[in-house]
C-alpha positions, 0 to 999 in steps of 0.5 A: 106367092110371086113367082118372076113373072109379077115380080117383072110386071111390078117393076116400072121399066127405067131408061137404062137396062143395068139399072132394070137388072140391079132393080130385079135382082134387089126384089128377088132377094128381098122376096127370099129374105122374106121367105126366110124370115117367115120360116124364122117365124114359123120355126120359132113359133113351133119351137115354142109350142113344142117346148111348152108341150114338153114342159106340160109333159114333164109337169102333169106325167114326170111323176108316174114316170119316175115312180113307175116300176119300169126302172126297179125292173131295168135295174135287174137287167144291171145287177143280175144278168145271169138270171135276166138271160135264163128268163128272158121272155118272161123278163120283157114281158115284164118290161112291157108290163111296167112300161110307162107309155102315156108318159112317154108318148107324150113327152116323145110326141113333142120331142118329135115335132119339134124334130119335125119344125127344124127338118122344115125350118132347115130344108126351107132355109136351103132350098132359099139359099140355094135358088138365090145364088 
């Protein structure tokens, strides 16, 4: 990472001191729009591996998820409420029985980072624009 200090020391002196701040100001932000090219690429890359994750997910658990009893059991709650209310404990007992969680964690966990990849792509993003100006 360069910091002003080396950007100063790889910056030959020239005669005229307007063209040494036009020749600071240039390498400041080419650096910055480097850095945001690289978070381009980073968030990208991500964005692309988080998708393939997704994919893989629906692919390989998508089936158990849609013939899990999960969504018989959830359609009750719909269809017959009165009776869901009178056995309540004993229905989200059975809720959590029939939960399919393997396919959900795996579907939510690639969900989640690439939630995470954009939070830092935006951040990062920000942070450059905002020390350029």
């Amino acid at each position: 990472m360069q910091t002003l200090r080396t950007i100063f020391k790889e910056i030959d002196i020239p005669s005229h001191r307007i063209s040494l701040v036009q020749d600071i100001l240039q390498k400041i932000v080419s650096l910055s729009e480097a850095k945001i090219r690289r978070q381009k690429r980073m968030f990208l890359l991500g964005s692309i591996f988080s998708f393939v994750g997704f994919s893989f997910s629906v692919f390989f658990f998508g089936g158990m998820l849609v013939q899990s009893e999960f969504f018989s059991v959830l359609s009750v709650f719909f269809s017959d409420i009165s009776t869901v209310a009178l056995y309540l404990s004993d229905f989200t007992l059975l809720l959590l029985e029939t939960l399919p969680a393997v396919p959900l964690l795996a579907i939510f966990t690639s969900v989640f980072f690439f939630c995470i990849f954009l939070f830092l792509y935006y951040t990062e993003t920000k942070s450059v624009h905002r020390s350029s100006y």
